[in-house]
C-alpha positions, 0 to 999 in steps of 0.5 A, a space after each residue: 774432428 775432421 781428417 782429409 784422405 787422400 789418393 794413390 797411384 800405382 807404379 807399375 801393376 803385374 799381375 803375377 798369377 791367378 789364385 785358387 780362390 779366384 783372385 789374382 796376387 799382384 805386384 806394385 807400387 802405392 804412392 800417395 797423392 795430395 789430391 784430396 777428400 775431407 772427412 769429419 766426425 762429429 758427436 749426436 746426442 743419439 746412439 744413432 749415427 747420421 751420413 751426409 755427402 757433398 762434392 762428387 754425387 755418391 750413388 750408392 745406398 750410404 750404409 754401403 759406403 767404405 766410410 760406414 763400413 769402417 765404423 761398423 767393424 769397429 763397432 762389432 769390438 767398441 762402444 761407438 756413440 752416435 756421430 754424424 758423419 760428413 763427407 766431401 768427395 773430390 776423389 773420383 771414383 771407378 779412377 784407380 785411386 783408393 778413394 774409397 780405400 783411403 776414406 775408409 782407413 783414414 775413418 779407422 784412423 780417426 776414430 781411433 783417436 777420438 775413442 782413443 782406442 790404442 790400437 796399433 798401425 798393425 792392428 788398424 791394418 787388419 781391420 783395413 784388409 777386411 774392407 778391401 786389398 789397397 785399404 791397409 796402405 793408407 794406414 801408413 800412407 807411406 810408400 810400399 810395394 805391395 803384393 798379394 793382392 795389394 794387401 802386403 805391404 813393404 815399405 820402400 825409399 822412394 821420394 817423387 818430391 820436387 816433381 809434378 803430377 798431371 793426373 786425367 780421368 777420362 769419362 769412362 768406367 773400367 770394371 775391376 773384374 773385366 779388366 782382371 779377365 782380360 790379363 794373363 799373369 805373368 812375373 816380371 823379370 825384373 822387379 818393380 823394387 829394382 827399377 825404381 832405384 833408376 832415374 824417373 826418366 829410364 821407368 818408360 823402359 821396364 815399370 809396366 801396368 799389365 792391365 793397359 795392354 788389354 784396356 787401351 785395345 778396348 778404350 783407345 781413347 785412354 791410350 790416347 790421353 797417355 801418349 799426349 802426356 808424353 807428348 806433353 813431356 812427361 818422364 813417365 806416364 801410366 794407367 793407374 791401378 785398373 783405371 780409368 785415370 792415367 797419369 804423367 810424372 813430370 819435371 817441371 810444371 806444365 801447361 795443359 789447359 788446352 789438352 784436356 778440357 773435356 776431362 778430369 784433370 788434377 796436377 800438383 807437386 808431389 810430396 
């Protein structure tokens, strides 16, 4: 069985305060991208499970992996028999994706139809959260406006097709943890849910990431890449999550061959 998880941006990130418990709850929006992994299981006549990888190198000891991770809570409460496992990166990592979220939820998924489980999104999101806060999003893998820290979901109208996305991903590593240090939380006045309802082109004016004040400061070349995607002609241009990947939301296609050849770069329609 093989499934292909994919990536999200966020429109607009605020963090809205600090928790007693260290975290921070956030608002913003997940919208999901057709830039792609591929995952697959398989049956072994073993009990024991075998993980390979292939596309992007993954550095990580592969029983870390948010893949693995996923079956090993399934199989605290199932019989899970001996598979083997393959993944294929194309998502980048340390990017403000999901990736790893993504290849995790959609290995919940996966299993739950070829064990034929039963369980329900609901059930299948509360595993997700005990992997990571943007894990449950891709249960659904639909639009929501998520708070919390990213782990509450409300679903939301909001349709991008027909537009283009341009999506680069500099060669630099944003920590999570840095980044949050350096955010003073903050409720906006007015709510992401309200200004999506305004046209793509008027989002410049009021959807913000909270994080890129204090990351384009120390990683000017981030900055940069945004302000050409405008330049470019983008409606709307962002970080996404806590980065390192910007993208443009555009109303036609592009031609960008020449703007960032030393880069990431990914641009498709959106769905």
């Amino acid at each position: 069985m093989i499934t292909f998880p994919n990536a999200k941006i966020n429109i607009g990130l605020n963090i809205v305060e600090k928790r007693p418990d260290g975290y921070h709850n956030i608002e913003t929006l997940f919208y999901p991208i057709p830039l792609k992994d591929a995952l697959e299981i398989a049956p072994l006549s073993s009990e024991k499970h075998s993980f390979h990888s292939y596309g992007i190198p993954i550095e990580e000891d592969p029983d870390k992996n948010l893949v693995m991770k996923a079956l090993r809570l399934l199989e605290k409460d199932f019989h899970i028999p001996g598979l083997e496992i393959h993944l294929e990166k194309a998502i980048p990592f340390g990017a403000g994706l999901g990736g790893g979220s993504a290849d995790a939820a959609f290995m919940l998924k996966m299993l739950n139809d070829f064990l034929n489980l039963d369980l329900s999104d609901s059930q299948l999101e509360h595993y997700a959260s005990k992997i990571g806060a943007d894990c449950p999003f891709f249960i659904k893998n639909e639009p929501a406006f998520a708070t919390g820290t990213g782990d509450l979901l409300e679903p939301v109208e909001l349709s991008l097709k027909g537009y283009f996305l341009v999506l680069i991903k500099p060669g630099i590593h944003v920590s999570t943890p840095e980044a949050y240090s350096l955010v003073s939380p903050q409720k906006p006045e007015i709510s992401i849910k309200e200004w999506i309802k305004k046209p793509v082109k008027e989002w410049k004016n009021g959807i913000v990431n909270d994080f890129e004040k204090s990351i384009f400061v120390k990683y000017p070349a981030i900055a940069e890449i945004k302000k050409q995607l405008y330049e470019k002609g983008a409606l709307y241009a962002s970080m996404s999550g806590s980065g390192s990947s910007v993208f443009g939301i555009f109303d036609r296609q592009v031609d960008i061959s020449e703007d960032f050849k030393e880069y990431y770069v990914f641009q498709n329609e959106l769905l």
